[in-house]
BAKOL-847132 format. One record per residue (C-alpha): residue number from 1; x, y, z. Coordinates in Angstrom, 1 decimal, m for minus. Each point is the difference from the previous one (the first is absolute). Example, Ala and Ser with C-alpha at 12.3 -4.5 7.8 and 13.67 -1.06 7.14 Angstrom:
2
(1 (12.3 m4.5 7.8)) (2 (1.4 3.4 m0.7)) 
This chain:
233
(1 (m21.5 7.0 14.2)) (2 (m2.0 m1.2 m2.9)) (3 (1.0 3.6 m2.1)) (4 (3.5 0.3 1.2)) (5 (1.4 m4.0 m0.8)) (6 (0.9 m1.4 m3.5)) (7 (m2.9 m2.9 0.3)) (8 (2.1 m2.4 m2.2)) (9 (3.3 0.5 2.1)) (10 (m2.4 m0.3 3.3)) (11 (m1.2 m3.5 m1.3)) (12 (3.6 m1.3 m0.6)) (13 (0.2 m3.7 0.8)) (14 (m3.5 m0.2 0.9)) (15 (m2.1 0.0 m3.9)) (16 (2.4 2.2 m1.5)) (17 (3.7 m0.8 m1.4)) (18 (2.9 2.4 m0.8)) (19 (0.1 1.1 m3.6)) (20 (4.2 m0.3 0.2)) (21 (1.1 m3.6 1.2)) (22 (3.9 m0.1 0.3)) (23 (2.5 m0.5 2.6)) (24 (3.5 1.6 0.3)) (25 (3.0 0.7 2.0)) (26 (m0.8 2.9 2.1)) (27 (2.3 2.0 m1.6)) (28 (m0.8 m0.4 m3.8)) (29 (m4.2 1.2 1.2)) (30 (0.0 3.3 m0.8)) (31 (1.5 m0.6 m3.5)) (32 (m2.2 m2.5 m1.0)) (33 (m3.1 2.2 1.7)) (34 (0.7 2.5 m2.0)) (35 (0.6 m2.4 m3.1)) (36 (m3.2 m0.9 0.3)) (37 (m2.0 3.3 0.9)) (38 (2.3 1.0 m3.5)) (39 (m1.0 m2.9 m2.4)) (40 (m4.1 0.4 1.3)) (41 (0.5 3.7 m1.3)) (42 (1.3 m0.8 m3.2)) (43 (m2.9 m2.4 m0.4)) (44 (m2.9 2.2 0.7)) (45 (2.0 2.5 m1.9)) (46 (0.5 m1.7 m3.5)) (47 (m1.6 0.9 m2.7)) (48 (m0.6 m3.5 m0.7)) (49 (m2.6 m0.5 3.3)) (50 (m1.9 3.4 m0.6)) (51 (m3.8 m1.1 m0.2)) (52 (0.5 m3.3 1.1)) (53 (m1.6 0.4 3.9)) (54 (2.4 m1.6 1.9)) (55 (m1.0 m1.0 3.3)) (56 (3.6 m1.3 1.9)) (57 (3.3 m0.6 m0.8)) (58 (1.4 m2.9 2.0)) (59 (3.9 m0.4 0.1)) (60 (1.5 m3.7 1.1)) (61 (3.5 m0.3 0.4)) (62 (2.0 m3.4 m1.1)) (63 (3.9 m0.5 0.7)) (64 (0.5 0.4 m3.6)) (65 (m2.9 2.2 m1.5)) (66 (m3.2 2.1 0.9)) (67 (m3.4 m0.9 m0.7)) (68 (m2.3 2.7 m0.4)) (69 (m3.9 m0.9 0.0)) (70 (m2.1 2.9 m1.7)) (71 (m3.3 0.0 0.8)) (72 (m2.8 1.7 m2.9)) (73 (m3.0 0.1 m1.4)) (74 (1.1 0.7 m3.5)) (75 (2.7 m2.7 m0.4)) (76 (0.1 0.6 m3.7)) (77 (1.6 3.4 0.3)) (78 (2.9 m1.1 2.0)) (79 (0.2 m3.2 m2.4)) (80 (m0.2 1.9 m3.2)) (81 (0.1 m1.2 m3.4)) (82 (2.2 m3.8 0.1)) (83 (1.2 1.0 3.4)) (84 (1.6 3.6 m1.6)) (85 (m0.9 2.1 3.4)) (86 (1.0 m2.5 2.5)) (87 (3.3 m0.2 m1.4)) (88 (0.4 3.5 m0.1)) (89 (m0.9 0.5 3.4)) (90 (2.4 m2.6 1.0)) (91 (3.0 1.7 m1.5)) (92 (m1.0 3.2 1.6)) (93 (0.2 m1.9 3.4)) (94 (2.7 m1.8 m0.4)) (95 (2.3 3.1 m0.2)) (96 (m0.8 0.5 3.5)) (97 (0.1 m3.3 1.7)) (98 (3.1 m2.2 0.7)) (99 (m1.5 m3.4 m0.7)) (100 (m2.1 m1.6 m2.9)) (101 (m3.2 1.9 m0.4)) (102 (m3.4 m2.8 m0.2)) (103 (m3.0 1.6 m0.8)) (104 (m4.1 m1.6 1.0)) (105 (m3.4 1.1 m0.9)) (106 (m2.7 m0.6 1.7)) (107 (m3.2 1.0 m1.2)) (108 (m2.7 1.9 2.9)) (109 (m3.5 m1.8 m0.4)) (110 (m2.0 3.0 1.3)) (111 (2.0 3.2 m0.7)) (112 (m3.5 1.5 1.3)) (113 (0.8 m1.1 3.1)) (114 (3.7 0.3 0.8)) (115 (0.5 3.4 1.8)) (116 (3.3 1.1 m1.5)) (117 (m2.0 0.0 m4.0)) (118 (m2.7 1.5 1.5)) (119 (2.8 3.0 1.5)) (120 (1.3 0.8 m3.5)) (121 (m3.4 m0.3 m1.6)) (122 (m1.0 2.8 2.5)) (123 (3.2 1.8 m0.7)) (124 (0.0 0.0 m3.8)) (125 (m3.6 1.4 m0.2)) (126 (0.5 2.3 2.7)) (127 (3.5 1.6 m2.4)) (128 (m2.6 m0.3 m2.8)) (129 (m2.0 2.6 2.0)) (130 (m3.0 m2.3 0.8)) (131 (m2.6 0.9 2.7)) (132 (1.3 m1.5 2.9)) (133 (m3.2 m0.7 2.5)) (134 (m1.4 m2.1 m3.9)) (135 (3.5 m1.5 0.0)) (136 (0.1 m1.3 3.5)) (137 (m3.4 m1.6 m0.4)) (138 (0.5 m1.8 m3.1)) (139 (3.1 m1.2 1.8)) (140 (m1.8 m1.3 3.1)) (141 (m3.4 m1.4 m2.2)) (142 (2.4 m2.1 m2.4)) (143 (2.4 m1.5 3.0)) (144 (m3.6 m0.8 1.9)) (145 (m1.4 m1.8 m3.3)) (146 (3.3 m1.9 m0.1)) (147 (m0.4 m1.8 3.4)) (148 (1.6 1.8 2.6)) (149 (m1.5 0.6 3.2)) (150 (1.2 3.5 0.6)) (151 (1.7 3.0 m1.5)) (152 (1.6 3.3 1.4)) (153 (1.5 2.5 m2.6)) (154 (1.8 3.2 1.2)) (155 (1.6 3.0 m2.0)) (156 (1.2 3.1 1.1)) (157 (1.6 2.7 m2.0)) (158 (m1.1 2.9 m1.9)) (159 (m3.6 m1.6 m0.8)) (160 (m2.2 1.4 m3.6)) (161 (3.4 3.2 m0.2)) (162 (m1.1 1.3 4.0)) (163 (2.8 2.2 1.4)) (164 (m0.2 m1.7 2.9)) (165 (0.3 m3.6 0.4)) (166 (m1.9 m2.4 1.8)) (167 (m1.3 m3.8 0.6)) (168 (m2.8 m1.5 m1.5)) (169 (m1.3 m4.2 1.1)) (170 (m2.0 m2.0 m1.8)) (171 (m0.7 m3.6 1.7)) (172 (m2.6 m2.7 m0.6)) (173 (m0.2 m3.3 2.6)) (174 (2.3 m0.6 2.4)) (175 (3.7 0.1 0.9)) (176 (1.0 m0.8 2.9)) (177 (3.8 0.7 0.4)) (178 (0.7 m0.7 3.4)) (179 (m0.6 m3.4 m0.4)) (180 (3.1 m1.9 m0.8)) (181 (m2.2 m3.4 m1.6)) (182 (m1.7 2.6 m2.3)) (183 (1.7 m0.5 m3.7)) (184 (0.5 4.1 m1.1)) (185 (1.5 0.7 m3.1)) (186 (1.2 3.6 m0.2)) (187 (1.4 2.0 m2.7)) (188 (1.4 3.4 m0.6)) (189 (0.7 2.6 m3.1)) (190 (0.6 3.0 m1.0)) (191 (m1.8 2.5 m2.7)) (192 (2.7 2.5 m1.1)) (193 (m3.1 3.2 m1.1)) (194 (0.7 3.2 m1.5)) (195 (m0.4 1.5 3.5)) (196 (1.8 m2.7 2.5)) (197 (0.0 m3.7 0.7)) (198 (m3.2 m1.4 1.4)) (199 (0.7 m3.1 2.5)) (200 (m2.4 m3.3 m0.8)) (201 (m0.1 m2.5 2.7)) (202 (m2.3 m3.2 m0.6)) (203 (m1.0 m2.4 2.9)) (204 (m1.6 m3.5 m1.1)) (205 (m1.5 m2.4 2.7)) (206 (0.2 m3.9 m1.8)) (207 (m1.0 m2.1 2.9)) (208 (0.9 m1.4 3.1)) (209 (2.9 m2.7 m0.5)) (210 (m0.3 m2.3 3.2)) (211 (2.9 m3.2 m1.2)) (212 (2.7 0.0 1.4)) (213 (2.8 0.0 m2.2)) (214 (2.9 m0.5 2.8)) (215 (2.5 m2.7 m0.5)) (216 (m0.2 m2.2 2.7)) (217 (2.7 m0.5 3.2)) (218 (1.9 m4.0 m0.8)) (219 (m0.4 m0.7 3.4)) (220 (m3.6 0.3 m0.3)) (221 (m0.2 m2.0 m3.0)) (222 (1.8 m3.0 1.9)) (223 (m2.1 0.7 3.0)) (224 (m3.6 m0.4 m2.6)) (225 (1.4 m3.2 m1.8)) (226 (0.8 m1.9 3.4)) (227 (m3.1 1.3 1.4)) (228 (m2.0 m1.4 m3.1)) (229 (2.2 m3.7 0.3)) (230 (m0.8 m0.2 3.6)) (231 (m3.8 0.1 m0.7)) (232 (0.1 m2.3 m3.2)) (233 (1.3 m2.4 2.8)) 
């Protein structure tokens, strides 16, 4: 189970939120899924947002315009110069959405730690033709200085120019995927090489969140406050 599920998309409503929040008639869905799939591949795609690590794209739909929350470790480079790069990117989206495009940055604390950064960090040395055993380590030893309590790293592909492709791990402390309490972070990119792509997968263990976040049933709200007047009496 724990190799096979999407750990995020397991974790849904428990520690984990969905990174598209919208609702719509049944029948408009598929358009505006695939407006959204469209305007996340135009982001990672501009030219604009090359180099600038971003972590996840978060798209909120309003009744008159979309919010989309970019999250980054280098919020300069999607900022520019006076704002010159944002605005760019914004006319590049808005050609593809129907509403009014708004565009947030928020800055990632520890890109160190985050497991998508860490993906395209492995990627980009690994299409620069970097030793990948060295790679994986420095990977795993600068997420563990950074506070995590476990990492897992997994590539597969045509590893160092082999003919034949296989899977290398790399792992340091513990992540326990099969529990649901356990706050994983997982991330996933690709390193386009001379002689194939080479899968990175990133696992990061955070914690244990124990709170319960749950909104909680009015009928046991009334239920708590007469319970509490009965015993002031």
């Amino acid at each position: 189970m724990g190799q096979k599920v999407n750990p995020v998309g397991m974790r849904l409503g428990i520690n984990k939120t969905w990174k598209s929040k919208w609702y719509v008639d049944p029948r408009e869905y598929a358009d505006t899924l695939h407006e959204d799939l469209a305007l996340r591949k135009e982001l990672e795609s501009c030219p604009e947002t090359q180099g600038a690590d971003i972590s996840d794209i978060e798209i909120i739909r309003h009744p008159q315009r979309i919010t989309i929350v970019v999250k980054t470790s280098r919020p300069g480079i999607i900022i520019g110069a006076k704002g010159s790069n944002i605005e760019k990117i914004g006319a590049r989206l808005q050609k593809i959405a129907k509403k009014k495009i708004q565009i947030k940055i928020k800055e990632v604390k520890r890109p160190e730690a985050d497991a998508q950064i860490i993906a395209e960090n492995i990627a980009r040395q690994l299409k620069m033709r970097g030793a990948f055993r060295r790679t994986l380590k420095m990977a795993v030893s600068k997420a563990m200085q950074s506070g995590v309590q476990g990492v897992k790293v997994r590539i597969s592909g045509r590893l160092g120019g082999a003919e034949m492709s296989r899977v290398a791990w790399h792992h340091e402390g513990r992540v326990p995927l099969h529990t649901l309490r356990a706050d994983i972070d997982y991330g996933f990119a690709e390193s386009r090489t001379t002689f194939g792509v080479i899968g990175v997968k990133v696992w990061t263990f955070n914690g244990e969140v124990y709170q319960k976040d749950q909104k909680e049933d009015a009928g046991l709200l009334v239920r708590k406050k007469r319970e509490k007047t009965g015993a002031r009496r």
